[in-house]
LUMSE-24151 format. One record per residue (C-alpha): x negated, y, z. Coordinates in steps of 0.05 Angstrom, whole numbers, padded with zeros to 5 digits, always signed. Layout:
// LUMSE-24151
XYZ...
END
This chain:
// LUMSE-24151
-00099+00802+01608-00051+00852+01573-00080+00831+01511-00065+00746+01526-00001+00774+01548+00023+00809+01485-00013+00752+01443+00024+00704+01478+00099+00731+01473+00089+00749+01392+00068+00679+01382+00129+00652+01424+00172+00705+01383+00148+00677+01313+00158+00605+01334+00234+00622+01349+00237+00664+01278+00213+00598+01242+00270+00558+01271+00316+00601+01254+00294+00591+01181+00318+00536+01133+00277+00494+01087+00282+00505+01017+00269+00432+00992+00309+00383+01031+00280+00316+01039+00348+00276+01020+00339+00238+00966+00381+00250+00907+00435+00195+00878+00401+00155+00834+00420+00155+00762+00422+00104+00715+00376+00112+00652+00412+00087+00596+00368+00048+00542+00375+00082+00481+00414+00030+00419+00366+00006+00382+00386+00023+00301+00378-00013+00247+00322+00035+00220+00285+00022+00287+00277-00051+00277+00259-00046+00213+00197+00007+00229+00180-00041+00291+00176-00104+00251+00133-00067+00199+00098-00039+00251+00087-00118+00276+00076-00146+00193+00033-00088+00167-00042-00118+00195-00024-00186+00176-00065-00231+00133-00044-00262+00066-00031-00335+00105-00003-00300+00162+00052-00263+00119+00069-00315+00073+00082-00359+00138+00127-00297+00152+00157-00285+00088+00172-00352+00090+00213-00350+00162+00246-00293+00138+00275-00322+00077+00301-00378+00116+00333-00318+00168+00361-00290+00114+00400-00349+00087+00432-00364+00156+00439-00285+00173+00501-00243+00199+00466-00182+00184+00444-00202+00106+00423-00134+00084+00377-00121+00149+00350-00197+00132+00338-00181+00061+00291-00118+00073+00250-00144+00124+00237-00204+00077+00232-00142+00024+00179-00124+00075+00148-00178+00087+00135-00190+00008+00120-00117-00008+00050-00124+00037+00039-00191+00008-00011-00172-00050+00009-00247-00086+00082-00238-00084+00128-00233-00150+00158-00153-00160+00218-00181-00191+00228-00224-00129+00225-00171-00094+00270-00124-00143+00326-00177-00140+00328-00177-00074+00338-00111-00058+00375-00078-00110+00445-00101-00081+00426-00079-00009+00404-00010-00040+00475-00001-00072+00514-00030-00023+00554+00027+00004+00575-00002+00072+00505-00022+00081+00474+00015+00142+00447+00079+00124+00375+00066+00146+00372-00007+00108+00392+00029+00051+00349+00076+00051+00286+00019+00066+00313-00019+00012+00308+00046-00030+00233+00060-00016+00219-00007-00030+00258-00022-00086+00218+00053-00118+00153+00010-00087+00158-00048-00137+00177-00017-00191+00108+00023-00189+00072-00038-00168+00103-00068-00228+00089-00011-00274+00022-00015-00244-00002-00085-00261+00035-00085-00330-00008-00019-00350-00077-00062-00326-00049-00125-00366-00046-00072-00421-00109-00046-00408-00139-00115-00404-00109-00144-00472-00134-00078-00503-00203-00075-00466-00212-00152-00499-00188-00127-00563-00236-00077-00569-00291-00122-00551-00273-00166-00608-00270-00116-00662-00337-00092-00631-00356-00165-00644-00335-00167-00706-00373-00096-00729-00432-00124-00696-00425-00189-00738-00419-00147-00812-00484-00109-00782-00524-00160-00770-00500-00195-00845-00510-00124-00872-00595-00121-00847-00596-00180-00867-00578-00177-00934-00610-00111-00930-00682-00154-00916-00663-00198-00969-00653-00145-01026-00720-00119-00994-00755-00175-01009-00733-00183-01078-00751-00112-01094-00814-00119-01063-00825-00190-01098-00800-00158-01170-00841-00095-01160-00906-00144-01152-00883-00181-01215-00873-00116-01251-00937-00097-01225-00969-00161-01241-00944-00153-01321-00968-00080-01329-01037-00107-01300-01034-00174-01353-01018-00119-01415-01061-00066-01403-01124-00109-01424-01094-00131-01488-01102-00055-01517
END
């Protein structure tokens, strides 16, 4: 009974030791805050709308090279109109460098042209010009590939005139040698 006894009174003296003790995470809530959205830049819609453009199909971004040419007329924001249509074009295997070149060009030297739209129209502008440089060296490649072929032609041509002629003089060796042949025979007798 001792034993219950002593049990007893340290339990009831470490229940009166908790009390005494504060918690450490108080269950107030805290103020809420307000999140603030961050701005969204120029560069950001510009990576977003390519991010939207860049699995389109050929019909699919002429309809939207289209729309944006029309934005871009009626625009506020010109430059930021001009290089998503830039964009737009630039993923577009069918569309016209030069198009593309003209358009951009006075957005990338704009200086009070946003930063970030410059530096799109940059990339883009350095795009077409390879593109360009591209498809002129295949033209070239082409015109001289068909060249080639024709002088090979050509040689072929003079080869085949040349056996022929070749089969010709054969013959008339051949035909000469029998009548040479035929002569020696005819004298021979006469001696």
């Amino acid at each position: 009974m001792r034993l219950a006894a002593c049990l007893a009174g340290a339990t009831l003296a470490a229940c009166g030791a908790l009390e005494g003790l504060k918690p450490a995470f108080s269950p107030t809530p805290a103020p809420a805050t307000v999140i603030e959205q961050p701005r969204v830049t120029a560069g950001g819609e510009l990576v977003a709308y390519l991010a939207r453009i860049r699995d389109m199909g050929d019909r699919a971004l002429a309809a939207e090279a289209s729309r944006q040419r029309a934005a871009a007329r009626g625009a506020s924001g010109a430059e930021l109109a001009s290089v998503k249509l830039g964009l737009a074009l630039s993923l577009s295997p069918t569309s016209e460098e030069a198009e593309i070149i003209a358009l951009l060009e006075p957005v990338a030297r704009k200086e009070s042209a946003d930063d970030d739209v410059r530096a799109m129209a940059s990339f883009l502008l350095v795009q077409a010009a390879e593109r360009k440089r591209l498809k002129e060296g295949a033209a070239a490649a082409g015109s001289r590939l068909r060249d080639e072929r024709r002088a090979t032609e050509v040689q072929k041509q003079r080869a085949d005139a040349l056996q022929e002629r070749a089969a010709q003089l054969q013959q008339k060796i051949e035909a000469l040698t029998e009548r040479e042949k035929s002569l020696s025979d005819r004298q021979t007798p006469n001696r």
